[in-house]
C-alpha positions in Angstrom: -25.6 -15.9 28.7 -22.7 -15.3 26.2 -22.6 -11.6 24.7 -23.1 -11.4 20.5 -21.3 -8.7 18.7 -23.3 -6.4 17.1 -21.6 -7.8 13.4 -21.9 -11.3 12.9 -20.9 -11.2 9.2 -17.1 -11.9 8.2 -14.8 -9.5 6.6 -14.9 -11.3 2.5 -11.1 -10.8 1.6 -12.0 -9.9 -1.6 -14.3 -7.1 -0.7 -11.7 -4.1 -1.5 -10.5 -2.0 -4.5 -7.5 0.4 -4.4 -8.1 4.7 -5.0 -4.3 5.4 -6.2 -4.6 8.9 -8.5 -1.3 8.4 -9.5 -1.3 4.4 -10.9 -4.7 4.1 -12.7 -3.3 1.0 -14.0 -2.0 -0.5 -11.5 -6.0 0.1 -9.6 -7.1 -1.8 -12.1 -5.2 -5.2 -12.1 -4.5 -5.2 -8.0 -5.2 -7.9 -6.8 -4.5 -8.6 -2.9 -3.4 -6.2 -0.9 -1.6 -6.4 2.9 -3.1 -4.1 5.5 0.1 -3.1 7.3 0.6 -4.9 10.9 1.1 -1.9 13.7 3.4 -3.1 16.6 3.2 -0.7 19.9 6.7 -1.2 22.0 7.4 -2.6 25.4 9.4 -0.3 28.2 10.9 -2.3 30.1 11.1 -1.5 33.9 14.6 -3.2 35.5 14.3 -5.2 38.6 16.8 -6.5 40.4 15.0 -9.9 39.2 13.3 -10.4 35.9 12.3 -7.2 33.9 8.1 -6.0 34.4 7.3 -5.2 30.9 5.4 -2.0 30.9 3.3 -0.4 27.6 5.7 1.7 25.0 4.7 5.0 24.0 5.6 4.7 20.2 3.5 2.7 17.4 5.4 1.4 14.2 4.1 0.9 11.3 5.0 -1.9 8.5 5.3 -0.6 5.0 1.8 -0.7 2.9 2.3 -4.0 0.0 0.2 -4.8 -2.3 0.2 -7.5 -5.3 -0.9 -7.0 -9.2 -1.3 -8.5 -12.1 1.3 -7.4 -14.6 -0.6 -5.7 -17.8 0.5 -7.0 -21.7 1.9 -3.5 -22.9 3.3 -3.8 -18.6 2.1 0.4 -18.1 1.1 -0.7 -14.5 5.0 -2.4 -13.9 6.1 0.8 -15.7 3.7 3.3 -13.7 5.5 1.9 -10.3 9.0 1.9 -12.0 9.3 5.0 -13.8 8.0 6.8 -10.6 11.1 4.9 -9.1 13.9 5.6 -11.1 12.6 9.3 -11.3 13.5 9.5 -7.3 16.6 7.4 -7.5 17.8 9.1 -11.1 19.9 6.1 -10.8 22.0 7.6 -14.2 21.8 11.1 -14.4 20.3 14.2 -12.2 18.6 14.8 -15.3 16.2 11.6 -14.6 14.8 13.8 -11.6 11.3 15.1 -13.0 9.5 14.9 -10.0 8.1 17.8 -7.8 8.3 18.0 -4.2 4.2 18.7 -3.9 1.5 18.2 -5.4 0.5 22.1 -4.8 3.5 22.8 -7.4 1.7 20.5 -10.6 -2.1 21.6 -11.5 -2.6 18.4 -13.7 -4.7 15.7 -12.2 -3.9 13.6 -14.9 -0.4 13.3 -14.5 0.4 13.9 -11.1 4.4 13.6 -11.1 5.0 14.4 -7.5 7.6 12.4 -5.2 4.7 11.0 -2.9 0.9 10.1 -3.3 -1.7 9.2 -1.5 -3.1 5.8 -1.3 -6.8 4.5 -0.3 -8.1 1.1 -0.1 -11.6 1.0 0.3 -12.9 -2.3 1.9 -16.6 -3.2 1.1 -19.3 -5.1 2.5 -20.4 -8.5 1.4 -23.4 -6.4 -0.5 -20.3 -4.6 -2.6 -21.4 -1.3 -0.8 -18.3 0.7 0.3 -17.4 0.2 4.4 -14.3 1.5 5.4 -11.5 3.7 4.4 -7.7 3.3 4.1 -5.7 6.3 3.6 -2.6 6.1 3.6 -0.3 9.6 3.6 2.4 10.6 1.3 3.3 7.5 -0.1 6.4 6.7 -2.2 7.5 3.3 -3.6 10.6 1.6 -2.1 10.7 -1.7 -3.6 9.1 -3.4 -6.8 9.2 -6.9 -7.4 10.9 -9.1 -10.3 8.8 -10.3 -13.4 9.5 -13.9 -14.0 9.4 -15.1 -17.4 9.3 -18.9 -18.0 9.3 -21.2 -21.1 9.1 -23.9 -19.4 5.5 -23.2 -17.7 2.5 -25.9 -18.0 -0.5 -23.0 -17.7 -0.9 -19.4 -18.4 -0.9 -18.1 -14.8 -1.3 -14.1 -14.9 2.3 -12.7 -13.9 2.2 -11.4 -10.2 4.5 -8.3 -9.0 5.0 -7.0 -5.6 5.3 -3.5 -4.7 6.0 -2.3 -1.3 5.2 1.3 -0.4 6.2 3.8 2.7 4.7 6.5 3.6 4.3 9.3 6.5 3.3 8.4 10.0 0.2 6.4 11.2 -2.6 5.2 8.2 -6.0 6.3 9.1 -9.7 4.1 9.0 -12.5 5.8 8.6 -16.3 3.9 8.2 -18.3 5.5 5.7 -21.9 6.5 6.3 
């Protein structure tokens, strides 16, 4: 007799909602996000014929993407960007206003540290929350274009890109 998991009901991919104190707006309008893939390396023990692959001893970790739906006054691009261009001061040292911690600003509602943390809370098909995704110190490292066009038969919400790094492993934890 075959063995039955103990769950039998599917993950619903859109059963999730994004916790990032930092870009209220862009919580809001996400709308897919990419758990990141985790890859464990292979040591390779020589032979003198083929190479036995043997387990690595180092995890990597993709960077955390997620996709959103670009606002009308665009405070959710501009949440990402201006958090950008205040690492990168790409003119002036002056457009470094960031802290290094979060310990160093008391305001909640304007956290303007270098790094955040991230959750995505996954939820069951009954909407009830399930699992959750933290992901440590996070900073953006890339934010996609905003195309524009004319030319366009329907009114398709504009969809932006942003990749995000952030320190060591993510964790999953199943709320009770």
């Amino acid at each position: 007799m075959p063995l039955q998991p103990n769950e039998i009901n599917q993950l619903n991919a859109i059963a999730f909602h994004t916790n990032i104190q930092r870009l209220p707006n862009v919580n809001y309008f996400c709308q897919r996000i990419d758990i990141p893939s985790v890859n464990l390396g292979i040591a390779p023990q020589v032979t003198p014929f083929s190479d036995a692959p043997s387990e690595g001893d180092k995890l990597t970790f993709e960077q955390f993407t997620m996709t959103f739906i670009v606002s009308e006054d665009i405070s959710n691009y501009l949440e990402i960007y201006n958090w950008m261009v205040a690492i990168g001061f790409p003119d002036s040292h002056k457009q470094f206003t960031l802290k290094t911690s979060s310990l160093e600003n008391a305001s909640i509602r304007e956290p303007q540290t270098i790094r955040s943390d991230m959750s995505v809370i996954i939820t069951t098909n009954k909407s009830n929350p399930n699992f959750n995704i933290t992901f440590k110190d996070a900073f953006p490292v890339s934010l996609g274009n905003i195309s524009l066009d004319a030319a366009t038969a329907s009114l398709e919400p504009i969809l932006v890109d942003a990749t995000f790094e952030y320190v060591g492993s993510f964790s999953i934890e199943k709320f009770n």
